[in-house]
N, C-alpha and C positions, 0 to 999 in steps of 0.2 A: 790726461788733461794737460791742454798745454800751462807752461809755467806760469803767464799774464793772467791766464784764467783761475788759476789756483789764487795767486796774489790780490788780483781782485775780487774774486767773493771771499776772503779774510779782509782784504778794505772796507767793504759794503757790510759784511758781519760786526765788525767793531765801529762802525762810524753811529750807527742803531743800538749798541747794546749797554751806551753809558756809561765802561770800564774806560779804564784811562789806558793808554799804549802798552805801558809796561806790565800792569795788570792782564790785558790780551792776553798778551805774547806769552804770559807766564801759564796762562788759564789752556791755552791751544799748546804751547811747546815750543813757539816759535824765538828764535833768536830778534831780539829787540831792534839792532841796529841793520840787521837786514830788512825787517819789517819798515823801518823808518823812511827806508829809501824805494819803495817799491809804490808806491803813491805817487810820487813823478814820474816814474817809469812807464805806469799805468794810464797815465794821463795823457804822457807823449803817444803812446801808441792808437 
């Protein structure tokens, strides 16, 4: 799976699931402040 694609279905999962960011991240594993910045990354492309 490429990288954008990983990032974006955890975007599209958490914008739906009414947890707050850091709850996510906490809930999946994911590091916070990398999560944070992968949304404009996502966007640009």
């Amino acid at each position: 799976m490429k990288i954008n694609a990983h990032w974006r279905q955890h975007i599209e999962a958490r914008g739906g699931n009414g947890l707050s960011q850091t709850a996510y991240c906490h809930q999946q594993g994911l590091n916070r402040k990398t999560f944070s910045v992968w949304p404009r990354r996502v966007e640009d492309d």
